[in-house]
Structures are given as C-alpha cells and as structure tokens.
C-alpha positions, 0 to 999 in steps of 0.5 A, a space after each residue: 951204938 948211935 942212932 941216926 934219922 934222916 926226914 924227907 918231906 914233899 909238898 903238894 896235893 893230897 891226891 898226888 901225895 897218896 900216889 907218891 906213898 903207894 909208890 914207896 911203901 912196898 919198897 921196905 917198910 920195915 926201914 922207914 914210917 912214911 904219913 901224910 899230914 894235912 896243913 893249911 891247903 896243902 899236904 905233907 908227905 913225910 917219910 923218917 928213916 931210923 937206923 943204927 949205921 949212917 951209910 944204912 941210912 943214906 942208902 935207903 933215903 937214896 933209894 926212896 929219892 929215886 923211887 919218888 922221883 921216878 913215881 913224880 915222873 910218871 905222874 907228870 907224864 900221866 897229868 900232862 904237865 
C-alpha cells in the first residue's frame, strides 16, 4: 500500500507558535509529529501528517486545521487584536 504526507506550516512569533502546539498535541499524537523551527526572526510551526489512506490523512489535517484555528482565535481575543 502507498503512503501519503501532508505538511501544514504556520508562521509567526515563537511565544504564539509554543500556544499553537499545546493546543494541537493532546489531539492524537500518534497520528502526526509536530516542531517548531527557528528561521531568521521568526518561527515555524510545522505539523506532518503520515498515513496509509488519503481520506485518513485528510481528516486528521481537517481536524488539526480547526483546532489551530480555533486556538488562533482564542488567542487573538486574549491579545486584543
């Protein structure tokens, strides 16, 4: 069977970057291998999704999309912006 990866990378400060990822890590961390990544004056949320099935996959980055969404929300409202 094939294999299928899907990356999804969010840009911006390290504090909001650290917020994003414990706000997606106790989602299921068995389905996808989440770093944040330092480049120039900024960072790099990058979450990769492995799995055997395409529909797998895709759901799990819908999920995650939402989550992060959701968490970017909430962190806007608490920022003020």
């Amino acid at each position: 069977m094939g294999r299928v990866e899907a990356e999804i990378v969010w840009t911006g400060s390290r504090a909001r970057a650290e917020a994003l990822l414990a706000a997606v890590a106790p989602d299921d961390p068995e389905s996808f291998d989440a770093e944040i990544v330092d480049v120039g004056g900024s960072s790099e949320l990058r979450i990769r999704v492995i799995g055997e099935e395409l529909k797998t996959v895709r759901s799990t980055v819908d999920d995650l999309l939402a989550c992060l969404a959701a968490a970017e929300s909430g962190l806007d409202v608490i920022d003020g912006a």
